[in-house]
LOROLO-802124 format. One record per atom (N, C-alpha, C): residue in one letter; z, y, x. Coordinates in steps of 0.1 Angstrom, whole numbers, padded with zeros to 4 digits, always signed. Example, Ala and Ser with C-alpha at 12.3 -4.5 7.8 and 13.67 -1.06 7.14 Angstrom:
% residues 2
a+0078-0057+0132a+0078-0045+0123a+0078-0033+0132s+0071-0022+0128s+0071-0011+0137s+0079+0000+0129
***
This chain:
% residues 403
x+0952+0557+0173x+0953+0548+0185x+0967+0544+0187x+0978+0554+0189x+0988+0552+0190x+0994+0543+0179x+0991+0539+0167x+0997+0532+0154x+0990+0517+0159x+0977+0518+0165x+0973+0503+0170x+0978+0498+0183x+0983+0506+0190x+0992+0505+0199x+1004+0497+0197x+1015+0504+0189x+1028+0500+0182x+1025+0487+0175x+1014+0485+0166x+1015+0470+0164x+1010+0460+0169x+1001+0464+0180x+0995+0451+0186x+1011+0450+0195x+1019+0452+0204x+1031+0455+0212x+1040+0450+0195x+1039+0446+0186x+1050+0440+0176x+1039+0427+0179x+1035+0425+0179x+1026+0416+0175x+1027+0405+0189x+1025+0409+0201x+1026+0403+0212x+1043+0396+0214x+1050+0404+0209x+1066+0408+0215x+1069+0395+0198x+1065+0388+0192x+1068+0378+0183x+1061+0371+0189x+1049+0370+0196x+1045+0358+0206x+1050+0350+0214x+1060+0361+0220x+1070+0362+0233x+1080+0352+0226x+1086+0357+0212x+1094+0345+0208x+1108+0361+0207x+1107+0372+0208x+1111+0383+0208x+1114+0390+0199x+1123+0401+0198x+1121+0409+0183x+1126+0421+0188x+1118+0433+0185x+1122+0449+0188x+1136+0453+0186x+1146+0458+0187x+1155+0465+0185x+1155+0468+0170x+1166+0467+0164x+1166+0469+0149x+1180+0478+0151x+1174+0488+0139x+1185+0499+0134x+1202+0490+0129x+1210+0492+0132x+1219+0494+0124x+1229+0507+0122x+1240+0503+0109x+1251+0512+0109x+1257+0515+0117x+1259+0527+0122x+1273+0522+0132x+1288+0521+0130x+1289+0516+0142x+1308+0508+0139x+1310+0515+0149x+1321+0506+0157x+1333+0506+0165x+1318+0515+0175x+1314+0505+0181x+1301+0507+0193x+1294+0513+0189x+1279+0522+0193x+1270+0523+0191x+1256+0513+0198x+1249+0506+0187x+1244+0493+0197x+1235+0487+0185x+1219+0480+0187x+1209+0474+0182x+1217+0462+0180x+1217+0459+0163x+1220+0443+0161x+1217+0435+0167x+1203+0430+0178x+1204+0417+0193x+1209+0418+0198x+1220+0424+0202x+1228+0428+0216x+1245+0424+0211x+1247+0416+0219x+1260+0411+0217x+1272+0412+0231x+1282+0421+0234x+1289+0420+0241x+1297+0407+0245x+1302+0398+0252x+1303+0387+0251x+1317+0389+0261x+1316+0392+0274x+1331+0390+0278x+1333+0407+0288x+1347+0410+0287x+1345+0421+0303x+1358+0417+0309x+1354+0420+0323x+1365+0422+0335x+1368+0436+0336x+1381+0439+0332x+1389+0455+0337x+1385+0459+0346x+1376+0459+0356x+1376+0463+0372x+1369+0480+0377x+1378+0488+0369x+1372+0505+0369x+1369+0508+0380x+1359+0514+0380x+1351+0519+0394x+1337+0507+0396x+1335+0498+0387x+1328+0487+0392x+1311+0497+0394x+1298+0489+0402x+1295+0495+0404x+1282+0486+0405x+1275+0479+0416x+1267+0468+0416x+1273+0453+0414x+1264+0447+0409x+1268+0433+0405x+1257+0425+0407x+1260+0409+0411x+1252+0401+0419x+1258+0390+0414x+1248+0375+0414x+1256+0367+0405x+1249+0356+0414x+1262+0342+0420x+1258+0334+0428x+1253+0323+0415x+1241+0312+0420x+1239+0304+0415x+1252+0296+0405x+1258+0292+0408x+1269+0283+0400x+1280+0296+0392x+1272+0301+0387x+1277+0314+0375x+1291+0323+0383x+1290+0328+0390x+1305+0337+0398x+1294+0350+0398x+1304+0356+0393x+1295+0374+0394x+1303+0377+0406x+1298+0382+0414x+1307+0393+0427x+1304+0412+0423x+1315+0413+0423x+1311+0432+0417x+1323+0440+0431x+1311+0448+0432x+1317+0461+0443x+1325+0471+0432x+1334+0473+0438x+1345+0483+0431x+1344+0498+0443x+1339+0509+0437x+1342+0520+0448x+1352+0526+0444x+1361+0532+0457x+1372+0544+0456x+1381+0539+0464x+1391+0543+0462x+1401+0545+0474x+1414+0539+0465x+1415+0527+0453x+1426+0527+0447x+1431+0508+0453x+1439+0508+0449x+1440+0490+0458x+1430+0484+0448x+1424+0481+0438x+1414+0474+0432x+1400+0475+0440x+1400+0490+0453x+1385+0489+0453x+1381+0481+0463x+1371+0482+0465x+1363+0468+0474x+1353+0459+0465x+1357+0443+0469x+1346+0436+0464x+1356+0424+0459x+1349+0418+0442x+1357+0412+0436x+1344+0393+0429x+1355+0388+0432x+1346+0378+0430x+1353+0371+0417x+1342+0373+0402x+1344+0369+0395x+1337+0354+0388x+1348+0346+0382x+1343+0335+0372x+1337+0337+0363x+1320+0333+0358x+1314+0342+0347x+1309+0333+0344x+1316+0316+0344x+1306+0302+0338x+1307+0304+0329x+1321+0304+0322x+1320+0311+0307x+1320+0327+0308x+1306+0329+0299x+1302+0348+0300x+1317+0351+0288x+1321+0343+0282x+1333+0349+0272x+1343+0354+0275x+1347+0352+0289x+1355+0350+0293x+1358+0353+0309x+1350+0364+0316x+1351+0364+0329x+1364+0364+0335x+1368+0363+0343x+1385+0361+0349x+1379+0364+0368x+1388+0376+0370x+1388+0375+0386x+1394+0370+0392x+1388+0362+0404x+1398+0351+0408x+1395+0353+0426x+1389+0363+0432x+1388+0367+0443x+1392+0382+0450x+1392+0391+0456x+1396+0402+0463x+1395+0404+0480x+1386+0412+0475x+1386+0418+0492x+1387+0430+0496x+1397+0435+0495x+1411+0450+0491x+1400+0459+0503x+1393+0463+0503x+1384+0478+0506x+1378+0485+0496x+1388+0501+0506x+1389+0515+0503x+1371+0518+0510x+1366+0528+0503x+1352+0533+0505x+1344+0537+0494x+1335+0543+0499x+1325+0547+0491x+1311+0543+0498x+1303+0541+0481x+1289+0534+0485x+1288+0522+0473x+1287+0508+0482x+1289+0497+0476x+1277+0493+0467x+1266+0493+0469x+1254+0487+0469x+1257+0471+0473x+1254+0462+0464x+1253+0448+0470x+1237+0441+0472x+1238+0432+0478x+1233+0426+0483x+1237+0412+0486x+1229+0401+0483x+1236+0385+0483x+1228+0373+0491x+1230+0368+0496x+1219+0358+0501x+1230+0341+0504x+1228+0335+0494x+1238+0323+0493x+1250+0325+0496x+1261+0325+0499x+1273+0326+0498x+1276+0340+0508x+1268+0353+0514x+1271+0361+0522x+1269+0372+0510x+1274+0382+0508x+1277+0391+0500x+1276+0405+0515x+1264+0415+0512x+1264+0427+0518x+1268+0435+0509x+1278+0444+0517x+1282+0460+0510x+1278+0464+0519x+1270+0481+0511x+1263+0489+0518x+1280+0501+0518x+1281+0506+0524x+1289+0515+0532x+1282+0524+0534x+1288+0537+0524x+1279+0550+0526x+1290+0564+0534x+1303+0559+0537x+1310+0570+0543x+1317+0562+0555x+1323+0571+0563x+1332+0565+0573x+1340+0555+0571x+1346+0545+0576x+1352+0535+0568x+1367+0532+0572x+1377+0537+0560x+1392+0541+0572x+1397+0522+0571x+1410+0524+0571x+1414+0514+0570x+1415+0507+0557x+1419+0494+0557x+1418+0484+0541x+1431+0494+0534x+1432+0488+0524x+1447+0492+0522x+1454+0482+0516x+1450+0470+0524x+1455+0457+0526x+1453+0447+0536x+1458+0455+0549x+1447+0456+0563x+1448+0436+0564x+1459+0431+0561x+1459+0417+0569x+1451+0410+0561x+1444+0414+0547x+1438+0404+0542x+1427+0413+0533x+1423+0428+0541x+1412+0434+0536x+1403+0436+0543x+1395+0446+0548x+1383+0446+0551x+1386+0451+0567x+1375+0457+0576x+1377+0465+0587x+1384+0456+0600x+1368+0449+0601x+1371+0444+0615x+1368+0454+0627x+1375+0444+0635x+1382+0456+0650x+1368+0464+0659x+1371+0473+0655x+1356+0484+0660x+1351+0490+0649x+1351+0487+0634x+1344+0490+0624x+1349+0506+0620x+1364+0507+0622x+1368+0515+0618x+1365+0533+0618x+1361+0537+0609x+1357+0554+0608x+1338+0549+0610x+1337+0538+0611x+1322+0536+0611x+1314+0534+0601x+1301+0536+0597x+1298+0534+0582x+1283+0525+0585x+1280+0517+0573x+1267+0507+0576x+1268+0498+0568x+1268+0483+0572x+1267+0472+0565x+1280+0463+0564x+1287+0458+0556x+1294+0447+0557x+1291+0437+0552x+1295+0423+0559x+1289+0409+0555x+1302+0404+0552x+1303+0399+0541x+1317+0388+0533x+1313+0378+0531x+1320+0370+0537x+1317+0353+0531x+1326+0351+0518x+1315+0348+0505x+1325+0342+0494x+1326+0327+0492x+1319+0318+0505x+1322+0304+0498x+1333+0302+0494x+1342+0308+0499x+1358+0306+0487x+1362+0320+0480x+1352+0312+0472x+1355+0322+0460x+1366+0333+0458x+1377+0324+0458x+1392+0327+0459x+1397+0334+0469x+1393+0336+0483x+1393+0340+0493x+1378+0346+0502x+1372+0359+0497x+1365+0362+0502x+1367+0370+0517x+1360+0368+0523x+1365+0375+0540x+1355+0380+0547x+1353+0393+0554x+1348+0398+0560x+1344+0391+0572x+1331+0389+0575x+1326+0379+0586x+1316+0391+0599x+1312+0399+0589x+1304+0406+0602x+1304+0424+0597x+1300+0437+0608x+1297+0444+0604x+1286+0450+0613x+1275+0459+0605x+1267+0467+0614x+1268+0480+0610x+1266+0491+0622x+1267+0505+0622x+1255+0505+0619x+1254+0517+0609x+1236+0520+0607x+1233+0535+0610x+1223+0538+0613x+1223+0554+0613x+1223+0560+0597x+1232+0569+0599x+1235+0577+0585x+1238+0566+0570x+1248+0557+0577x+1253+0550+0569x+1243+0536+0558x+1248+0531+0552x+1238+0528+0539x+1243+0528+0525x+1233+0535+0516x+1238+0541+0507x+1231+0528+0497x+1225+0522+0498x+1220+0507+0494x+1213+0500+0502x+1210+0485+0498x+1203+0475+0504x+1196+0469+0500x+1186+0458+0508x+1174+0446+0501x+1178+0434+0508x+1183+0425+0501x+1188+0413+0512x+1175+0403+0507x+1171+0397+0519x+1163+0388+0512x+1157+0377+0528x+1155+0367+0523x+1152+0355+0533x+1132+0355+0534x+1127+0358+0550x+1115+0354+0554x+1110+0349+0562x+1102+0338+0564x+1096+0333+0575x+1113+0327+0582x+1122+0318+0579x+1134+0315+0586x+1143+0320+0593x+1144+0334+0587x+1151+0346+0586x+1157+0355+0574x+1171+0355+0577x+1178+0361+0565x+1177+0379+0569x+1171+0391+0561x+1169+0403+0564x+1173+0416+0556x+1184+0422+0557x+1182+0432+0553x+1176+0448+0550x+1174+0451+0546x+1167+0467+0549x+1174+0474+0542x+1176+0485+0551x+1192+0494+0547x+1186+0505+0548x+1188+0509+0533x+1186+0527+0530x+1199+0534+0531x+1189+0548+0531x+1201+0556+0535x+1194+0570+0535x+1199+0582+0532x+1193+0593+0536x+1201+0611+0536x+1196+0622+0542x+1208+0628+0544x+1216+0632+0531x+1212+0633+0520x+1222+0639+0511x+1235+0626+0504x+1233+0618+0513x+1245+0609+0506x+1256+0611+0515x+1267+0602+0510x+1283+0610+0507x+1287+0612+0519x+1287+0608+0528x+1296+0611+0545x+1288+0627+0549x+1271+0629+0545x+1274+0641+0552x+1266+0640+0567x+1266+0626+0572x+1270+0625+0584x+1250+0620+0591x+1248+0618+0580x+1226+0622+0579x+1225+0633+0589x+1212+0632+0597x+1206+0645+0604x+1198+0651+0593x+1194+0664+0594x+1183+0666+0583x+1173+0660+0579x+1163+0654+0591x+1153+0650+0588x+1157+0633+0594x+1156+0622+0585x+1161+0612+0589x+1147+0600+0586x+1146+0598+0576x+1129+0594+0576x+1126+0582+0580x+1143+0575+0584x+1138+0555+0585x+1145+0548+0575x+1143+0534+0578x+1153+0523+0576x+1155+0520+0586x+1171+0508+0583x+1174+0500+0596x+1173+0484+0592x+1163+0478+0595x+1161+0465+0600x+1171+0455+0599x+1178+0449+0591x+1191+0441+0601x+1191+0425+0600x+1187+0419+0609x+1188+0406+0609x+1202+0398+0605x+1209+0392+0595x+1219+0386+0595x+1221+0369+0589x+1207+0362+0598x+1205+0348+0597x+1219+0344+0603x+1228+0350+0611x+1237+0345+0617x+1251+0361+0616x+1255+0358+0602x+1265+0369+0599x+1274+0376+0616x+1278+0364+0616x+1288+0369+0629x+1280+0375+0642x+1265+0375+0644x+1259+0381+0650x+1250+0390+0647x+1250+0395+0634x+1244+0404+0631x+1239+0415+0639x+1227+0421+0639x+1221+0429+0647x+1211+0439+0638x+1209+0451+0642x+1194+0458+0638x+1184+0455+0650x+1169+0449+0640x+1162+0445+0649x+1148+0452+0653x+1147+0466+0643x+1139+0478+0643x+1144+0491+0630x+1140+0500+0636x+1145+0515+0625x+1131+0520+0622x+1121+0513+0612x+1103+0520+0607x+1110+0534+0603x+1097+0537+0607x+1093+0549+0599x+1091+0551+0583x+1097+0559+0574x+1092+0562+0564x+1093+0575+0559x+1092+0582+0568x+1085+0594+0566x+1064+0596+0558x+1062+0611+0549x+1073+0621+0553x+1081+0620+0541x+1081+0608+0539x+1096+0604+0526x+1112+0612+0537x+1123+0613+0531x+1134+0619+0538x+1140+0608+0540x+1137+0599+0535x+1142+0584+0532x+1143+0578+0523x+1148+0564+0521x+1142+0554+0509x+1162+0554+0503x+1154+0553+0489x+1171+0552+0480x+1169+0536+0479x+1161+0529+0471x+1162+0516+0467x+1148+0512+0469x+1146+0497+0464x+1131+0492+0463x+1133+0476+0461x+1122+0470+0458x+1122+0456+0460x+1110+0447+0467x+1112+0440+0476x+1101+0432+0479x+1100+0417+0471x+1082+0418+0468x+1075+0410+0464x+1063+0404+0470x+1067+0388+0476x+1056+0383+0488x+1059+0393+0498x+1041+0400+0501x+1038+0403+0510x+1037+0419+0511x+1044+0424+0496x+1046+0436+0496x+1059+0441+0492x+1064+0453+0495x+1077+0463+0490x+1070+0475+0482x+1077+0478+0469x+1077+0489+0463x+1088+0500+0462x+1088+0509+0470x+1097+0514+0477x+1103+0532+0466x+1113+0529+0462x+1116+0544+0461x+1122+0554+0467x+1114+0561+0474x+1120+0567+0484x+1120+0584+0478x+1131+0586+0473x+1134+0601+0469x+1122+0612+0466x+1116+0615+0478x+1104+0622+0472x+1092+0620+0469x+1093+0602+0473x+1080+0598+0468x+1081+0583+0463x+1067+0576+0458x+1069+0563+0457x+1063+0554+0471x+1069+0549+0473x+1055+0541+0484x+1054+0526+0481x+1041+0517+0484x+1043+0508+0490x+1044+0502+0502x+1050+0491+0510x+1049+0488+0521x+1040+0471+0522x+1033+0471+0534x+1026+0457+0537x+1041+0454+0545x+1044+0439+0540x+1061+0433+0546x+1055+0422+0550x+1039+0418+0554x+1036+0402+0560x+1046+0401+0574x+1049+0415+0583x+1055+0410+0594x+1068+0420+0587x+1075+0411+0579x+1088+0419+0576x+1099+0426+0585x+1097+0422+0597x+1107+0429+0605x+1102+0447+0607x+1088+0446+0609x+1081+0458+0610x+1073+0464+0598x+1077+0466+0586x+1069+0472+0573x+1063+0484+0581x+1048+0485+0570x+1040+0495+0572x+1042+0502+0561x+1037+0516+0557x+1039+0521+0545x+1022+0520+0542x+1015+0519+0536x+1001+0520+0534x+0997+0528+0519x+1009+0527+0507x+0999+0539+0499x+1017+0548+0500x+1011+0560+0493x+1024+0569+0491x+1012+0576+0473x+1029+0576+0465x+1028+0582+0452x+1031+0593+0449x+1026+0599+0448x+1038+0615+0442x+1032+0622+0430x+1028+0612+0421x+1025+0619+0409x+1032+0626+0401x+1044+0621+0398x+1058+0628+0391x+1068+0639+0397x+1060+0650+0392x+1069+0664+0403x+1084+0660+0394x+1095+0668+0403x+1105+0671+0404x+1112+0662+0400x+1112+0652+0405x+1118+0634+0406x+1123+0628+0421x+1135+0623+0417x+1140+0613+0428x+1137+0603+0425x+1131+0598+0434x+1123+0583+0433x+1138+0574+0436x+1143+0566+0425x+1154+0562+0426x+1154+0547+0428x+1149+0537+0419x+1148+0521+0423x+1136+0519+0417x+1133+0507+0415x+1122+0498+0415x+1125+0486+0411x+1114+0480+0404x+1115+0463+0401x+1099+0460+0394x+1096+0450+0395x+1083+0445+0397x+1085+0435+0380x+1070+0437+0372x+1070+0428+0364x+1068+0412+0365x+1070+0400+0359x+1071+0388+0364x+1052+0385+0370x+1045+0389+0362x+1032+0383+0373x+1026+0398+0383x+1036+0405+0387x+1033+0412+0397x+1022+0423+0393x+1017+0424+0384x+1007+0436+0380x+1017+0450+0381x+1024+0453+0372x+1033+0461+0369x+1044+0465+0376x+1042+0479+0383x+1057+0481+0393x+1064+0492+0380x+1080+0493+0380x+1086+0501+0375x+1096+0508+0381x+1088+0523+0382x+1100+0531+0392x+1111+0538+0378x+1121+0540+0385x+1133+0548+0374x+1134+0561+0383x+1139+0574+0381x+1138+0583+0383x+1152+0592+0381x+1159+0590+0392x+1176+0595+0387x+1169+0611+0384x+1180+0617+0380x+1180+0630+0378x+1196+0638+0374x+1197+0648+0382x+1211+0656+0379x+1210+0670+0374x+1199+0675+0367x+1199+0685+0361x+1211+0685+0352x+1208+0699+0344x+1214+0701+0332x+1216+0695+0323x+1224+0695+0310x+1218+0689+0297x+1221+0678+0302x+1216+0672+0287x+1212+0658+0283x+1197+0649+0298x+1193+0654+0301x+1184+0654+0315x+1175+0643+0300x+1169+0632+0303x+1163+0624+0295x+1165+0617+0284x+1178+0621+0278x+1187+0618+0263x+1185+0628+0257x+1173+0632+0252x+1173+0641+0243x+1167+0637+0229x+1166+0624+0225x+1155+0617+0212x+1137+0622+0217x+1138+0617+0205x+1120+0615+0204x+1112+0629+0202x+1117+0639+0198x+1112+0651+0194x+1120+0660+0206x+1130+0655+0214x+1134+0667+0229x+1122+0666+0241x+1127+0675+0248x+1115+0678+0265x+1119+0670+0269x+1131+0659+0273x+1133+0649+0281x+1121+0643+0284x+1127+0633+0295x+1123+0621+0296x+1112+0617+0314x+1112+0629+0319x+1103+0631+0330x+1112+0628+0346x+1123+0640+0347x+1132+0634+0356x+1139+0627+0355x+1147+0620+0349x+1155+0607+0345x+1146+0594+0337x+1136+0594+0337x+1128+0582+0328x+1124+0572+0338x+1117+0561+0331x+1114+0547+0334x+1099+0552+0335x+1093+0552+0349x+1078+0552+0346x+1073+0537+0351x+1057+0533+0349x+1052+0523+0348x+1037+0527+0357x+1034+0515+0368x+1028+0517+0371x+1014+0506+0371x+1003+0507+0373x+0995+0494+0374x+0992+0495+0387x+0996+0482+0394x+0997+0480+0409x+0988+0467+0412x+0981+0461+0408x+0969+0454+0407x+0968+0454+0421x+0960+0468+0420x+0950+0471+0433x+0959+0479+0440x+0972+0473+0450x+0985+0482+0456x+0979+0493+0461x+0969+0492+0469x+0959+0508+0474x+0956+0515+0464x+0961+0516+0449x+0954+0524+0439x+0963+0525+0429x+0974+0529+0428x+0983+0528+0413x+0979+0537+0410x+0983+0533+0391x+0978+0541+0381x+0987+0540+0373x+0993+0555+0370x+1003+0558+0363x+1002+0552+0346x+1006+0545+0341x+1006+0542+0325x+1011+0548+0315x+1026+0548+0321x+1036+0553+0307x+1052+0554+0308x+1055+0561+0302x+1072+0561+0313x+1081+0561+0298x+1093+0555+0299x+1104+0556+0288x+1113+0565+0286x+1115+0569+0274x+1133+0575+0276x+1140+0571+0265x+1151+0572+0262x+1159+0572+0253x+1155+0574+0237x+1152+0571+0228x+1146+0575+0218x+1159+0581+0202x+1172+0586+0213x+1178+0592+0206x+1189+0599+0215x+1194+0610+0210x+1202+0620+0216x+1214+0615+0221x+1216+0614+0232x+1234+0605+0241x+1237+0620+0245x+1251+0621+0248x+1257+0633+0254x+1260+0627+0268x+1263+0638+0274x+1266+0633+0289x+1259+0634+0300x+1261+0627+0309x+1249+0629+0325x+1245+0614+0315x+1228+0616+0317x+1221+0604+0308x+1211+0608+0315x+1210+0595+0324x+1195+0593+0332x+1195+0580+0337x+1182+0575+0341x+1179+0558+0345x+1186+0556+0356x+1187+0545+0356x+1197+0539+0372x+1192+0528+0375x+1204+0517+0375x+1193+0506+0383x+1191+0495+0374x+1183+0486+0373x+1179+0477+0364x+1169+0464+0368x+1169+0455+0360x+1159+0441+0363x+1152+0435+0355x+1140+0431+0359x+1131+0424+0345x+1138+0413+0344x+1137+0408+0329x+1139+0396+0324x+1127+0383+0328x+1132+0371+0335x+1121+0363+0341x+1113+0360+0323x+1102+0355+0328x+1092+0352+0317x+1089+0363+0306x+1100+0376+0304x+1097+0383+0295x+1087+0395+0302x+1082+0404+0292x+1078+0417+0299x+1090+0426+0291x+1102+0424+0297x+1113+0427+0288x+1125+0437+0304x+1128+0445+0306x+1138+0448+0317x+1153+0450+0311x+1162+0453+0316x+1176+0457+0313x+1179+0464+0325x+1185+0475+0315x+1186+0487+0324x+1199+0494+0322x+1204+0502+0334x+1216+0513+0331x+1212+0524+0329x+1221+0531+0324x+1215+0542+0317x+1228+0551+0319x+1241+0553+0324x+1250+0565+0330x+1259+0561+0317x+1261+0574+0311x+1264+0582+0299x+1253+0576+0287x+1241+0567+0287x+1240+0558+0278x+1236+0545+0274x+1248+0535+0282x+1252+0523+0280x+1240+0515+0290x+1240+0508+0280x+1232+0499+0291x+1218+0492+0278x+1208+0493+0279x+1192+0492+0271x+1183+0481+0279x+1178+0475+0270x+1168+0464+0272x+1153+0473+0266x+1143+0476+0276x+1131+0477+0271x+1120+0470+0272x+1111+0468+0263x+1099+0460+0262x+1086+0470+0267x+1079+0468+0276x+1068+0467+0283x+1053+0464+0285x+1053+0452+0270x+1045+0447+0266x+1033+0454+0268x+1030+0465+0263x+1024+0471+0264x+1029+0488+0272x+1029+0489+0290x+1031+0495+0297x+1029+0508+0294x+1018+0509+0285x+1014+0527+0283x+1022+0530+0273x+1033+0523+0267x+1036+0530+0254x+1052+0518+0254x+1057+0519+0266x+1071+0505+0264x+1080+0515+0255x+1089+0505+0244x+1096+0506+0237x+1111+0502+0241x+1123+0506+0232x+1134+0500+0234x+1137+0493+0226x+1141+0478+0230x+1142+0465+0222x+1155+0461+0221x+1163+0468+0226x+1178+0469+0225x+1186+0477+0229x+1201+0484+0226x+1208+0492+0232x+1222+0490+0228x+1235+0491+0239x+1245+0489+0235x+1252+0502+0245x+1259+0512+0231x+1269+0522+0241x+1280+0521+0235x+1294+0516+0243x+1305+0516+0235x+1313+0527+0236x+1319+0525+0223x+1328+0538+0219x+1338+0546+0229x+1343+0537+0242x+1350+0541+0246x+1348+0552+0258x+1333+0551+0258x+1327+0559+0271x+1320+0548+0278x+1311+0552+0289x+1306+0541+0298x+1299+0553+0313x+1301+0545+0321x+1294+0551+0333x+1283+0541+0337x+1278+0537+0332x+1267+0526+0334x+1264+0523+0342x+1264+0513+0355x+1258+0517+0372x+1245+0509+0367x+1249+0494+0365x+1239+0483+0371x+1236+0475+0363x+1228+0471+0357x+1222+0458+0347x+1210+0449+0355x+1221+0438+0359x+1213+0427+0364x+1210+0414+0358x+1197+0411+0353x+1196+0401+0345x+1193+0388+0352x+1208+0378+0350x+1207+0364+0359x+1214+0355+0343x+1213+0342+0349x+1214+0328+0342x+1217+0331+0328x+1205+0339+0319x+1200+0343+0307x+1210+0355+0300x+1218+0363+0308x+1229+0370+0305x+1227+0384+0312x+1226+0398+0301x+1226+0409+0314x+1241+0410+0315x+1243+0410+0331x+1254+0415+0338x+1254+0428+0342x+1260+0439+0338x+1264+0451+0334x+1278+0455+0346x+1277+0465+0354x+1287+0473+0362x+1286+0485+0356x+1297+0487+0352x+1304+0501+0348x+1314+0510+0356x+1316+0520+0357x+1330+0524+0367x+1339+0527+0358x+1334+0528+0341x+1342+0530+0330x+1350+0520+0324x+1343+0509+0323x+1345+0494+0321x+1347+0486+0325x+1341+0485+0338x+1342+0472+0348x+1334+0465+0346x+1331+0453+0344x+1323+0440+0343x+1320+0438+0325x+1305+0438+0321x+1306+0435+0310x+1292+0429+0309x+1290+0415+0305x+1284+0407+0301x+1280+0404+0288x+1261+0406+0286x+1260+0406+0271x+1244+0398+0270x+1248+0395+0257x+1235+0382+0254x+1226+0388+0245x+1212+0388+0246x+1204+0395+0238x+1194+0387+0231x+1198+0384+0216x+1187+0378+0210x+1174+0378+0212x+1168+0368+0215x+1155+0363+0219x+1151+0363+0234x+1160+0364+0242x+1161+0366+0255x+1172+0353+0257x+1168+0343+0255x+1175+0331+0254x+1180+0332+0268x+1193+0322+0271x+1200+0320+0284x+1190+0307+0289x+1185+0307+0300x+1181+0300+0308x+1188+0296+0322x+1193+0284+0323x+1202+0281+0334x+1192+0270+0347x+1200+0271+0360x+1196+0265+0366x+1190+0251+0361
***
């Protein structure tokens, strides 16, 4: 069954106009012949990356060095990325979030001063506060802090997204993230309206308990697939300001329910599952115990009252290092995602067939990598590293599709 498996999933995945991951020698990199690195930006510590329509990547830089903060880069040519913006904030966190020219940083610790106060971050009252910040990048070249919101127990990521003639975020957060400054039992989000940056407001804190709280998720229509640390949930989002939770998952013991992303016709949710054990955690090849706390599982979400676990991924060879899933995006039209993987680079998997998804590409370079983010926009995965910075790569048969 499994051998009819493997070829009907070759067989589909040449329909698609696609080709699996092919062995090579290795060189300088370690990396599947479709995968081609194309341009990087120096920017160490990079972390999430978000890319405006007319090709500008913006990448969050964490830490406390004058590079960190938020950086707005030129990526019309991917050959060639060039930073040509700065917005000089010291912090930790840095989850983005974008909604036409407003750029959210999630702020996960107290927030001291810029360390380039006259033309960095920390408007007057923000200061030692932790939550949301809103930056205007319409000038590219000059991006600027336009609004900020206090959240309870900071936000350690976000969901920016426009509904019903409202721009909205929903800001996670929960106690074991970096300030500390979580109650034990914390068990919401915060709401935050910012149709109007400079007035930004929270406009409800749901419940999502008895989750501790939600790490990541993404909303689709009328629903959220939510990963909230000790569980999976869905939420009903028809009245987005007020989500309901209506199923809860917990089939996969001893897992952080870490992010989420939805396949393109909506059947298929895909949760990732950080993990900080021991070892190799889910880089162990095809014949290790990996693959349970740090893997890609797959869900069939058809019937949102009823998921049904299919099939989960790992690594299908031995990486050294902290090596576990992080955050990642489907490819539009493909059943294809791009994903971070820590300590092992950054992988494109095929899904085609959900009970048994494969990996259809992999790129780890020689020099090390901390892999945060692989976001797949204007036919190019955009890749945050804290090792690397910005690195942009093109994957055969995953043609570039532009506006």
């Amino acid at each position: 069954m499994r051998i009819w498996i493997s070829v009907t999933t070759l067989v589909l995945a040449v329909a698609l106009g696609v080709s699996p991951a092919a062995a090579r020698p290795m060189d300088a990199d370690d990396r599947s012949e479709n995968i081609h690195l194309l341009g990087n930006a120096e920017l160490v510590g990079a972390t999430d990356v978000q890319v405006t329509k007319d090709g500008y990547a913006v990448v969050a830089v964490n830490g406390s060095s004058e590079s960190a903060g938020l950086w707005v880069v030129d990526a019309r040519d991917p050959s060639d990325p060039q930073p040509v913006g700065h917005l000089p904030c010291a912090g930790s966190g840095y989850d983005l979030g974008l909604y036409r020219n407003i750029a959210v940083m999630s702020i996960d610790s107290a927030s001291g001063n810029s360390s380039a106060e006259d033309v960095g971050c920390n408007l007057d009252g923000s200061v030692g506060k932790e939550g949301i910040r809103l930056v205007d990048i319409s000038d590219r070249r000059a991006p600027r802090e336009v609004g900020f919101v206090e959240t309870q127990c900071g936000s350690h990521t976000n969901i920016t997204f426009a509904r019903k003639g409202r721009v909205l975020v929903y800001v996670q957060s929960y106690p074991a993230s970096t300030s500390g400054a979580c109650p034990s039992a914390h068990g919401i989000i915060s709401v935050v309206d910012i149709t109007d940056p400079s007035a930004a407001e929270i406009v409800s804190t749901p419940s999502v308990t008895p989750a501790v709280g939600c790490h990541d998720g993404t909303v689709r229509a009328n629903l959220a697939f939510m990963a909230c640390l000790t569980e999976g949930q869905i939420w009903d989002v028809s009245d987005p300001v007020n989500p309901v939770v209506t199923t809860h998952i917990r089939d996969v013991p001893d897992a952080i329910w870490h992010s989420s992303a939805m396949s393109n016709d909506g059947d298929t949710a895909i949760f990732g599952f950080e993990s900080f054990g021991p070892g190799n955690l889910s880089c162990l090849g095809a014949g290790g115990t990996g693959g349970l706390g740090g893997a890609l599982w797959f869900y069939d979400v058809s019937d949102p009252a009823a998921p049904v676990q299919l099939g989960h991924f790992a690594p299908p060879r031995m990486i050294e290092g902290l090596c576990t899933s992080h955050n990642f995006s489907v490819v539009p039209k493909h059943d294809v995602l791009v994903t971070a993987w820590y300590a092992g680079g950054v992988m494109a998997v095929d899904f085609t067939d959900p009970t048994a998804p494969t990996e259809f590409a992999h790129y780890l370079s020689e020099t090390g990598t901390s892999t945060w983010d692989a976001n797949w926009q204007r036919g190019y995965a955009f890749v945050g590293d804290g090792t690397r910075g910005l690195d942009i790569y093109k994957i055969d048969g995953l043609s570039p599709e532009f506006p």
